[in-house]
DRENLODREN-495922 format. One record per residue (C-alpha): residue in one letter; x, y, z. Coordinates in Angstrom, 2 decimals. Layout:
SITE residu       u       v       w
SITE      A       X       Y       Z
...
// end
This chain:
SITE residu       u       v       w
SITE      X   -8.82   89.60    1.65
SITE      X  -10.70   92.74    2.26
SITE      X  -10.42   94.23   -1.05
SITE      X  -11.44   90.66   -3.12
SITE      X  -14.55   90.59   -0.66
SITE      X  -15.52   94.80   -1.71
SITE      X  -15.11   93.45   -4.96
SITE      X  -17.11   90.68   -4.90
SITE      X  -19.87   92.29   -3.40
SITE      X  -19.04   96.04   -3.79
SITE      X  -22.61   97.55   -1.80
SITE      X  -21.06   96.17    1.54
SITE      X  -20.30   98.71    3.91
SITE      X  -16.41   98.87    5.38
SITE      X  -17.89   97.56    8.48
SITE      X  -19.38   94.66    6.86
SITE      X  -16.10   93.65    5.18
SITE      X  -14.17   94.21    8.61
SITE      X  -17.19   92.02   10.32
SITE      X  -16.91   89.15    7.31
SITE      X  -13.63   88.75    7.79
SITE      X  -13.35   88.39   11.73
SITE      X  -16.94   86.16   10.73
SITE      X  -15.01   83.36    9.16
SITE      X  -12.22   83.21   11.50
SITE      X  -11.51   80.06   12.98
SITE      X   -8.33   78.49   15.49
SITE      X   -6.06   76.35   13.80
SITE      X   -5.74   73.06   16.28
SITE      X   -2.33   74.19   17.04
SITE      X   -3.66   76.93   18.75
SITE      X   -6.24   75.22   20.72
SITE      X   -3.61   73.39   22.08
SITE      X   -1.39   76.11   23.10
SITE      X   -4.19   77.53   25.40
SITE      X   -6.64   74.07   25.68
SITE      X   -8.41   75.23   28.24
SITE      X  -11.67   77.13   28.62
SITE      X  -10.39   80.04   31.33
SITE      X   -7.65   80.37   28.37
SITE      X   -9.63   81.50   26.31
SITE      X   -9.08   85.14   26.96
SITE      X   -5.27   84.64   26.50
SITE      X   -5.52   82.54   23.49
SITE      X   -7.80   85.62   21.70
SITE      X   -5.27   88.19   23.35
SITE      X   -2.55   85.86   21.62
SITE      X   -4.07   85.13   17.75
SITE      X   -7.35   87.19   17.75
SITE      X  -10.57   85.16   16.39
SITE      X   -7.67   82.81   14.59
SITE      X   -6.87   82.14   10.68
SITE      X   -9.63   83.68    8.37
SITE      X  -10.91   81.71    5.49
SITE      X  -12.23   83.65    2.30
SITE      X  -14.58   80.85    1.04
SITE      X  -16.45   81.12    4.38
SITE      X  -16.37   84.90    3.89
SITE      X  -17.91   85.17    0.64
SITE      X  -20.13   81.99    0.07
SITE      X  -22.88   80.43    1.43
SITE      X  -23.51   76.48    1.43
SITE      X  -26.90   74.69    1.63
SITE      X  -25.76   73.51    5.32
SITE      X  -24.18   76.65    6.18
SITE      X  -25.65   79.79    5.34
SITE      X  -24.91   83.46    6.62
SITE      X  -27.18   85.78    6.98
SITE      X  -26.38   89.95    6.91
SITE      X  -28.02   93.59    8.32
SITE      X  -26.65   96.54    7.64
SITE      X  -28.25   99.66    9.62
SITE      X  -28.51  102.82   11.89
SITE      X  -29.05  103.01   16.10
SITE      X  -29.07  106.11   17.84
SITE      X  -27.62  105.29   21.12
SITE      X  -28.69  108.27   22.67
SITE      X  -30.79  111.13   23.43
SITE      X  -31.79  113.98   25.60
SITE      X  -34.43  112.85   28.54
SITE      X  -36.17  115.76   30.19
SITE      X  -37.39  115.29   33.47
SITE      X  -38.87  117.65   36.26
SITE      X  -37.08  117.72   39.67
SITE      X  -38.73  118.06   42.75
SITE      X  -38.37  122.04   42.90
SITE      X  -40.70  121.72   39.81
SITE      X  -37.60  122.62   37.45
SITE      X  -36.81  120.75   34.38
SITE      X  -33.79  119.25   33.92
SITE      X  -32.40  117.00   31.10
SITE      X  -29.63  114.38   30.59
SITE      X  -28.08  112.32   28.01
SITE      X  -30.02  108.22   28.22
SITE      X  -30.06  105.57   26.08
SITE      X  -32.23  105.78   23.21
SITE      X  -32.58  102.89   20.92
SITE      X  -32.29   98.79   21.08
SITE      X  -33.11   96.91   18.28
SITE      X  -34.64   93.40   17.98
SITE      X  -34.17   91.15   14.48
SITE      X  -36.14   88.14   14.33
SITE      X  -33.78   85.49   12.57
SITE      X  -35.14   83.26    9.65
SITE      X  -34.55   80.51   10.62
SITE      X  -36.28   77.73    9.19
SITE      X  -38.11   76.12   12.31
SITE      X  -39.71   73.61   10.48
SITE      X  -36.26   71.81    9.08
SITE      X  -34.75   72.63   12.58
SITE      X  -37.33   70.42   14.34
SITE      X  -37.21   67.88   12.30
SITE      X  -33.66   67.14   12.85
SITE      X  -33.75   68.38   16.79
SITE      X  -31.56   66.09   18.27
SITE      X  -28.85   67.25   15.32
SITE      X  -25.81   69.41   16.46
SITE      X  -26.11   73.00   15.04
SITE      X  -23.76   75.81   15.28
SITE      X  -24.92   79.48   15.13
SITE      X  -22.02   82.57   15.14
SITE      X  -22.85   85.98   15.54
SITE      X  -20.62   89.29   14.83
SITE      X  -21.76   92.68   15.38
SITE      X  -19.25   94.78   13.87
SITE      X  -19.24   99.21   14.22
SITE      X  -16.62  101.91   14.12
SITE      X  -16.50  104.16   16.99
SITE      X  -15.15  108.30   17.30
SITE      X  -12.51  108.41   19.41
SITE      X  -11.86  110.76   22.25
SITE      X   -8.39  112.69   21.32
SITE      X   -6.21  112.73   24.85
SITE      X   -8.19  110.13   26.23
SITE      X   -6.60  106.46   26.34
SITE      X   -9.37  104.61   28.45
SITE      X   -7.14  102.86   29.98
SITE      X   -9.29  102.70   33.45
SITE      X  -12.81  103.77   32.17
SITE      X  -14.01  102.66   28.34
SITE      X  -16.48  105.59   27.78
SITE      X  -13.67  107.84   28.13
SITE      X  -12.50  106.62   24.75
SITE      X  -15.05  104.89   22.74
SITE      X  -17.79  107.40   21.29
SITE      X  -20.40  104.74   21.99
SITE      X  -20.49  100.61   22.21
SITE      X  -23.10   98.40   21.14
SITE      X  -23.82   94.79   22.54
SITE      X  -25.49   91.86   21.22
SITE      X  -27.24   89.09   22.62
SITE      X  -29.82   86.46   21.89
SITE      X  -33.29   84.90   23.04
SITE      X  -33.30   81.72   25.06
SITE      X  -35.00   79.24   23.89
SITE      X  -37.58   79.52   27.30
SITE      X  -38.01   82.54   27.25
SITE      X  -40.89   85.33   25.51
SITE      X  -39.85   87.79   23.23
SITE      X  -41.09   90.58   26.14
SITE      X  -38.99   89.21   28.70
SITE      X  -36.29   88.92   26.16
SITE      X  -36.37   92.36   25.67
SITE      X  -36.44   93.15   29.41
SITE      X  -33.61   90.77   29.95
SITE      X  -31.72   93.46   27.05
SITE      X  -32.59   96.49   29.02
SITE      X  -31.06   94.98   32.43
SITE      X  -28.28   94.09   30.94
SITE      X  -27.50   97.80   29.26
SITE      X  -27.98   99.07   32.72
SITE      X  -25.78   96.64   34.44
SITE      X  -23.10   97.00   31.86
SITE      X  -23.19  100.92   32.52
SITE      X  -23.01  100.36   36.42
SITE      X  -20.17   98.01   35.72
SITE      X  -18.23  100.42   33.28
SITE      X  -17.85  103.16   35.79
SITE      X  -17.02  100.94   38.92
SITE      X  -14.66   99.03   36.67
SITE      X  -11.50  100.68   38.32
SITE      X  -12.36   98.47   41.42
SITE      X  -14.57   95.69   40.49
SITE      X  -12.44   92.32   40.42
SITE      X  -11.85   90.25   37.08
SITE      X  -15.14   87.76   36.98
SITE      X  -14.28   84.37   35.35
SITE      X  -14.66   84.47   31.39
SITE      X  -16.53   82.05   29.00
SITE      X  -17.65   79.61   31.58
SITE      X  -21.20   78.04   32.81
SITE      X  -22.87   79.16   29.74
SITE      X  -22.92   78.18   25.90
SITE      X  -21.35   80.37   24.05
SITE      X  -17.59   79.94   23.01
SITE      X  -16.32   83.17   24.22
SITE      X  -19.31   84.75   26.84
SITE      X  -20.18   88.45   27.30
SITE      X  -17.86   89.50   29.31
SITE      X  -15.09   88.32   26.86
SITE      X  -16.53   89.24   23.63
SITE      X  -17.36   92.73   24.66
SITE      X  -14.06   94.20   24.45
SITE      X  -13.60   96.71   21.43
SITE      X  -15.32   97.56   18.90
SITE      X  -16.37   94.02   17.19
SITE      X  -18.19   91.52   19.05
SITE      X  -17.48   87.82   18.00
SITE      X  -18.78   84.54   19.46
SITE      X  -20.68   81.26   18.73
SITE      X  -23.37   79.10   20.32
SITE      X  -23.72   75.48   19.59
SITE      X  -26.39   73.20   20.84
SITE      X  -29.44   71.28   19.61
SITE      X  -31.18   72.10   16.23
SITE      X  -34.60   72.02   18.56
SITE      X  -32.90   74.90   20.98
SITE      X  -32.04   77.05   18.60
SITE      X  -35.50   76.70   17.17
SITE      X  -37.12   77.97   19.98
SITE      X  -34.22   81.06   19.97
SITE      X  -34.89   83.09   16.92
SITE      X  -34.43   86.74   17.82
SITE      X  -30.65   88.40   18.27
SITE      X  -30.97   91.60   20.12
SITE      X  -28.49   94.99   19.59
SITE      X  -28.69   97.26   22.34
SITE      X  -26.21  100.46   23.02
SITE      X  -23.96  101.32   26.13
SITE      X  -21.80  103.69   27.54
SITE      X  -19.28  106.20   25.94
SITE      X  -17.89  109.70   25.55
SITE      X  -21.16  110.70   23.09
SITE      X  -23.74  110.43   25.85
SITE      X  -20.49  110.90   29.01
SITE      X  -19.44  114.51   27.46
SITE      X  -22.94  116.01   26.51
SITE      X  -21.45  119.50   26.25
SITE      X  -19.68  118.14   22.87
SITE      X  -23.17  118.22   21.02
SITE      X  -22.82  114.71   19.91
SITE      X  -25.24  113.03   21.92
SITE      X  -27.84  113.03   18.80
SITE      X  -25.37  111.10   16.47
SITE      X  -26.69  107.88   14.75
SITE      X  -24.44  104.85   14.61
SITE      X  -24.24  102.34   11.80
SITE      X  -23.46   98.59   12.64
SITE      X  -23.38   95.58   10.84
SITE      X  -24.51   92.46   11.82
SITE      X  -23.71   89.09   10.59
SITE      X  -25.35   85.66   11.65
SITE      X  -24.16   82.07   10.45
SITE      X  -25.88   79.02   11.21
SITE      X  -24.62   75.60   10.00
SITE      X  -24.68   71.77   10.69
SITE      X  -21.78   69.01    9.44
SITE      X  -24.92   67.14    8.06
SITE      X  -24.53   68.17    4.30
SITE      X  -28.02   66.39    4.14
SITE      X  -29.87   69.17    5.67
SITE      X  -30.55   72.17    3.57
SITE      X  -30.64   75.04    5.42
SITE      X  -30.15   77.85    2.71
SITE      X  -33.46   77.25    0.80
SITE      X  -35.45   77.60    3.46
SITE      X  -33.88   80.50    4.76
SITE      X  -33.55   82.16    1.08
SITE      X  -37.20   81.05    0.45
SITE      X  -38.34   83.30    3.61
SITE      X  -36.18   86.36    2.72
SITE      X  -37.42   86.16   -0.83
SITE      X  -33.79   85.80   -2.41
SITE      X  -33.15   83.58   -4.96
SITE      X  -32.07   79.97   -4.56
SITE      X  -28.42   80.07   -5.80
SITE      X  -25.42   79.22   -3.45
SITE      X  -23.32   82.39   -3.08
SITE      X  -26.35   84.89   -4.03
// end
């Protein structure tokens, strides 16, 4: 499957391909009803991954489902020099970068079928450098060269608080990766409206889940944001790859089981690609 989607559309990067496939996953009933409930969802993804993938989902869009793909670069992170209170300076490894991509969606044809039921799916798929000798079996940035997170804006709130929410979040995750050891398991995929959560979908190295919800919400959402966190690149600074850049791909779906509602010409008409199914 991964070499007839590099053939069809040979400029992808391997990360794309690897993120197209996992993309178009979906669970066959059979195994929603080995594991039917929702705190099974971590065993049934432990048991059959993101499910069966489906190629024409991979490599086609439809005018009421249409997928959307970035390729490009973060630098998780760099050198911050600060003076202590002896009036030395001192540095250490931070965070660097967190991007924001406003979506195209097309707000107009979203409002006007708001009380419509819409499904959005977003993977954020990246390769990692691992740490020879080091399983990360307790802590993850003793493995993983670096992780990267994704999330998306509520439909309340600004695009400033959004990215303040993103911030918060890289920090908490950081806390939470070196207390992990001792911290308790927290409940997965539950009280919120994604499929999987962000507890659950942050494990490895690609990030899978889906929201679905009114077309009128996820008109007022808009903006997915990628953000870095902790591993061995900014952990082990002595190993001079704190200054690396890391490429990630990310791929957004949105669709609707109203075949009446044409999503892909208004999205296609705002990216400036041309109107053909499958371009």
């Amino acid at each position: 499957m991964g070499a007839i989607i590099q053939g069809r559309y040979p400029a992808l990067w391997p990360e794309t391909v690897r993120g197209l496939m996992i993309h178009s996953a979906e669970w066959t009933p059979e195994m929603l009803a080995e594991f039917p409930e929702a705190n099974q969802r971590r065993d049934r993804l432990r048991c059959y991954g993101w499910g069966v993938p489906q190629l024409e989902r991979a490599i086609w869009s439809a005018e009421n489902a249409v997928t959307l793909i970035f390729e490009g670069y973060l630098q998780p992170y760099d050198k911050i020099e600060k003076t202590d209170k002896n009036g030395r300076k001192v540095s250490k490894v931070g965070t660097r970068d967190m991007h924001v991509h406003k979506l195209p969606w097309p707000v107009d044809v979203l409002r006007q079928c708001s009380a419509e039921t819409v499904r959005m799916r977003v993977t954020l798929s990246y390769f990692i450098e691992p740490s020879p000798g080091r399983v990360g079996w307790t802590r993850r940035h003793r493995y993983q060269s670096h992780g990267l997170r994704f999330d998306v804006k509520r439909p309340t709130e600004s695009v400033d608080d959004f990215r303040g929410r993103l911030s918060r979040e890289a920090q908490e995750e950081q806390l939470a990766d070196t207390q992990e050891e001792a911290a308790p398991p927290a409940p997965e995929g539950e009280g919120q409206p994604w499929a999987l959560g962000h507890k659950l979908r942050a494990r490895g190295s690609i990030h899978s889940d889906w929201w679905q919800g009114s077309a009128s919400e996820l008109a007022s959402c808009g903006f997915i944001g990628i953000f870095p966190v902790t591993g061995w690149w900014r952990e082990r600074a002595h190993l001079g790859r704190w200054d690396r850049q890391a490429r990630y791909s990310l791929i957004v779906s949105l669709e609707t089981s109203r075949t009446d509602i044409d999503l892909y010409t208004a999205i296609a008409a705002q990216v400036g690609i041309a109107t053909q199914i499958g371009a």
